[in-house]
N, C-alpha and C positions, 0 to 999 in steps of 0.2 A: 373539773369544774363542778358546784354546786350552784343548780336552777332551783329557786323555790317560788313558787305563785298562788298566793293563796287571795278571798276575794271574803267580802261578808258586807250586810247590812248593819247600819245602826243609824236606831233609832232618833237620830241627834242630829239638827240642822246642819247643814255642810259648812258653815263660818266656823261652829264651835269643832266639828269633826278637824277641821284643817289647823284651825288655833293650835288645840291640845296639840295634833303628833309633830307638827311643824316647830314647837317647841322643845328643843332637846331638853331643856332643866325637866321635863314632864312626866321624861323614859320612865324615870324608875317606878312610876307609879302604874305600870305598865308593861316592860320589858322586864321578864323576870333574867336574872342574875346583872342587869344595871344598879348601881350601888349609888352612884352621882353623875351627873351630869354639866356641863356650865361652856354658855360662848367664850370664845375666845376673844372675839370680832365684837365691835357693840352692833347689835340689832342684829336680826336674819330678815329675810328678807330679797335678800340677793343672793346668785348664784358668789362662788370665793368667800362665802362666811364661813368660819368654821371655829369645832365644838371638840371637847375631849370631852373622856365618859372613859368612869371607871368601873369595871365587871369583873363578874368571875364566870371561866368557860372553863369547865372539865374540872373542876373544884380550883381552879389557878386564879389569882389575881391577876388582872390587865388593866393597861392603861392603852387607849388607844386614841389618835385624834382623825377626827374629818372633817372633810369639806364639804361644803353643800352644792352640788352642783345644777339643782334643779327647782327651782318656787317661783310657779305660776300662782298667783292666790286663788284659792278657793279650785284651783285644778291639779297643780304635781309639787311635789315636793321630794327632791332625793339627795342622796350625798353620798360619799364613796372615803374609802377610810384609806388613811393615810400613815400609818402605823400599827401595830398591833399584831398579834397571831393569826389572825384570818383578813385578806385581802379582798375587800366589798365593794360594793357598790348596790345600793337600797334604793327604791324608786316607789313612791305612793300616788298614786292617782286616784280622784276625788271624784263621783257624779253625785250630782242631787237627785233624788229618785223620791215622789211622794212625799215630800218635807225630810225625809230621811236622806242618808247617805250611803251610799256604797263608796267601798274603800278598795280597791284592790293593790297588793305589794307583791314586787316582785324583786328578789336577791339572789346575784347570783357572786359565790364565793370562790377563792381558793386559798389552800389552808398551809400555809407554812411549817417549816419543819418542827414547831414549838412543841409538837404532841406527840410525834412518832406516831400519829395512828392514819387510816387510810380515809379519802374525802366522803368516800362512802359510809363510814361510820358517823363521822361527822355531819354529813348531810341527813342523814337519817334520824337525827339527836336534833336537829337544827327545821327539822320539819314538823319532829311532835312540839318543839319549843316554840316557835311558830304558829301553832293551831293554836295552844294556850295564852300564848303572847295575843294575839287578837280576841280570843274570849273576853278576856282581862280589859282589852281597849274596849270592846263593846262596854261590859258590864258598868265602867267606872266611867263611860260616856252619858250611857241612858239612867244613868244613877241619879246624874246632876239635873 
């Protein structure tokens, strides 16, 4: 199994912090190797909406869908995949802190036989991905 918990601030009122990531069409401008994104469901909002999203992991194309299983507003937001090479579940949790936001995300995976390689490896690719994946959120947050 793959834990990952990473936490950061940004600078960006917690409506706008929860808007952007709670909107899957958003990833790409943010998740690097997300290509597209789009609900499936009209609106999110509710836990049972759910979103496919196409990526590349490991130079591969994927198609993957998920469910959302978590949107409190302005508090959690998570969803859990439903298909694809890596079996997830993603959980965000929102504070308001100073007009700012803390973000904390916690993923924990397991990796299917798609890659022949060991979770360890992958969690290790999925951890630096991760630190940059949230730079990215910060940067293109406090941008706007």
């Amino acid at each position: 199994m793959i834990d990952l918990n990473i936490s950061t601030m940004i600078s960006t009122p917690i409506k706008q912090v929860f808007n952007f990531v709670s909107t899957p069409e958003n990833d790409f401008q943010w998740r690097y190797g997300t290509l597209a994104t789009a609900s499936l469901t009209n609106g999110l909002g509710t836990a049972g909406t759910f979103f496919r999203s196409i990526g590349q992991l490991m130079g591969r194309r994927n198609l993957s869908t998920f469910e959302v299983t978590e949107y409190e507003l302005d508090k959690k937001y998570g969803f859990k995949s439903l298909s694809g090479p890596l079996h997830s579940k993603t959980s965000y949790t929102f504070e308001s802190v100073n007009g700012g936001t803390r973000i904390d995300i916690v993923i924990q995976a397991r990796l299917s036989n798609f890659f022949q390689v060991t979770e360890g490896t992958i969690g290790k690719m999925m951890k630096k991905q991760l630190r940059e994946d949230i730079g990215k959120l910060k940067n293109v947050l406090e941008a706007k």
